[in-house]
N, C-alpha and C positions, 0 to 999 in steps of 0.2 A: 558853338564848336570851340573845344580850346584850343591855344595853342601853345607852341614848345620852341623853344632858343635854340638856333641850330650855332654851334659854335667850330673853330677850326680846332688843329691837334695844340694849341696853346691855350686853349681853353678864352677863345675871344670869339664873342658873338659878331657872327655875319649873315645873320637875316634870324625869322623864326618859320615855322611848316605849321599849319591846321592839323589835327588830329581829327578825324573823323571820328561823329559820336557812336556810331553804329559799330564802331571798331574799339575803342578806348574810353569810352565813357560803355560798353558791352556789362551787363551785372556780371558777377563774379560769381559764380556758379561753384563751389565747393566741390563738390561731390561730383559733376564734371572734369573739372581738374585732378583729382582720386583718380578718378576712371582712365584720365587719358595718361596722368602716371603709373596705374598697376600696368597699364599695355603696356606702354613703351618699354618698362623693367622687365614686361614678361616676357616680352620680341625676343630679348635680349637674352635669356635665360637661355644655355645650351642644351639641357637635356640630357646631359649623358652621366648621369648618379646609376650605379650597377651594382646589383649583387649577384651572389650565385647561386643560384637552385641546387635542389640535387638531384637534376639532370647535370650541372654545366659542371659540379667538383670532379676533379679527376679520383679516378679510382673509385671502389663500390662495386665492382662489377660483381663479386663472388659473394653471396652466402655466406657469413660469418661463423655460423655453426648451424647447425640440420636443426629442424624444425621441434621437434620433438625429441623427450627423451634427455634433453640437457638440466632440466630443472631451471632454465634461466628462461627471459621473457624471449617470445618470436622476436627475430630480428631478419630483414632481409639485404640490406645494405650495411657498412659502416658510413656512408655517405648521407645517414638520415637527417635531418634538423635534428631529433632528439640525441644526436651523438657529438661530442667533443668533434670540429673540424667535421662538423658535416653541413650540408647547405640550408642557405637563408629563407626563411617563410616568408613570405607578402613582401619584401626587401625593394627599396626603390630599384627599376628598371627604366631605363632609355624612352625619354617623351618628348614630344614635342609641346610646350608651354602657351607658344604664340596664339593670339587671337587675335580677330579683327574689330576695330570701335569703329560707326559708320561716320561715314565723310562727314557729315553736316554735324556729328560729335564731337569730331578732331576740329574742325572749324569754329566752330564756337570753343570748344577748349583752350584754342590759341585766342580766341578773341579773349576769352576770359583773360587769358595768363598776361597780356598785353594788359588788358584795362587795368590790372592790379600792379603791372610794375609803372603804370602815368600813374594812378592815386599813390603809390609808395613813393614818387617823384626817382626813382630806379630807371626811366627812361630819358637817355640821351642822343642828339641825333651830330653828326659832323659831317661839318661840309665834302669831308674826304677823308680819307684813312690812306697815303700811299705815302711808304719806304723807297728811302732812296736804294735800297739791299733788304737781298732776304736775314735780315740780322736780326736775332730774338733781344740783344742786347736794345736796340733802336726801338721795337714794338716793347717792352717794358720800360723804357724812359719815355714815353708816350701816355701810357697808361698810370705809370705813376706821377706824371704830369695834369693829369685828370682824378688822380686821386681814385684811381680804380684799383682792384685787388683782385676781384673775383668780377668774371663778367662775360654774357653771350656777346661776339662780334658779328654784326651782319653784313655782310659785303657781297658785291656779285661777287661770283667762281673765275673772273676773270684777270684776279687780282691773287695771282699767284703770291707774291712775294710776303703778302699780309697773312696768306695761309699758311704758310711754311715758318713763319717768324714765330707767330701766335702759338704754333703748337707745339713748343717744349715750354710754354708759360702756364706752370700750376695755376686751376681753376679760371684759368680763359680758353675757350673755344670758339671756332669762326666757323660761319654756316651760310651760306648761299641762301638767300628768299624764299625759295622753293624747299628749301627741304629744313627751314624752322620748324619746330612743336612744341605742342604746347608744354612736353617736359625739357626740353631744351631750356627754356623761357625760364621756368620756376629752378630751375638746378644751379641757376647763379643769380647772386646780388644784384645784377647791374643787368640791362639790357642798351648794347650801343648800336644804331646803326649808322652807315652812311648815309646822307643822303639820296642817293640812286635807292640803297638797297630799301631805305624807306618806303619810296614812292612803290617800289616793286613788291614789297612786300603789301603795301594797300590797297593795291589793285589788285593783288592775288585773293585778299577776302573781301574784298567789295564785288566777287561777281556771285 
């Protein structure tokens, strides 16, 4: 089992944590990881790309000229696709994108995405992450104290002031145990946790 340097927000070591191998030594699964990013993109995807038929163009209602007799081709709308300002054939319409990847997918997808940021050495773990203020000023002299730029935060949700700092800092994000993924994980450089949110986090995929 390896293990990992747990260090404070000065970057000085005060103990180190075991990495479970079932968890961070997990193979890295490609194509899992694919899978559990097209989800999370697609979740995310709103759906509302619209054209108009012609049913939905206003106007068309009248016969353009009578049927026969004109010398010209049948026309029954001016609202046709084949007319200048008339409506869209096959044209994207309102969907819903989302799909579900099953539990034990998204579970191993995060293991995956974990194993590969301990072998990129991308994972860091800290004794604690607490601001004296919710000051974004404070959480980026922290992080650039660590030599971080881009990077998922993990903290409990009880740690208000760290959520609130972190989220006007481009390309860092803070996320509670419970609601990490495995595209969370791959979306930034760096993966920090605290130490609570560690432990919470390994015992949510150790069961």
């Amino acid at each position: 089992m390896d293990k990992v340097q747990v260090i404070d927000a000065n970057g000085q070591k005060t103990g180190e944590v075991s990495l479970p191998a079932s968890i961070f030594s997990y193979p890295v699964k490609e194509h899992l990881l694919y899978e559990a990013a097209v989800n999370a993109q697609a979740n995310r995807r709103r759906g509302t790309a619209a054209t108009k038929t012609r049913g939905l163009v206003s106007g068309g209602g009248r016969k353009p000229w009578k049927q026969k007799g004109t010398g010209r081709a049948r026309a029954g709308s001016i609202r046709s696709p084949l007319w200048r300002k008339g409506g869209t054939v096959f044209g994207p319409q309102p969907r819903d994108f989302s799909s579900v990847l099953p539990k034990e997918a998204r579970r191993n997808a995060l293991r995956s995405a974990l194993s590969l940021k301990a072998s990129e050495k991308q994972l860091l773990v800290l004794d604690k992450l607490e601001l004296t203020a919710s000051k974004t000023k404070e959480a980026a002299r922290i992080l650039r104290g660590l030599q971080i730029k881009s990077a998922l935060i993990v903290e409990q949700a009880s740690n208000r002031s760290l959520f609130r700092a972190v989220r006007n800092i481009p390309g860092c994000r803070v996320l509670d145990p419970k609601e990490v993924t495995a595209y969370d994980v791959l979306r930034h450089a760096s993966l920090v946790l605290t130490e609570p949110a560690f432990e919470s986090l390994v015992e949510r995929l150790k069961r």
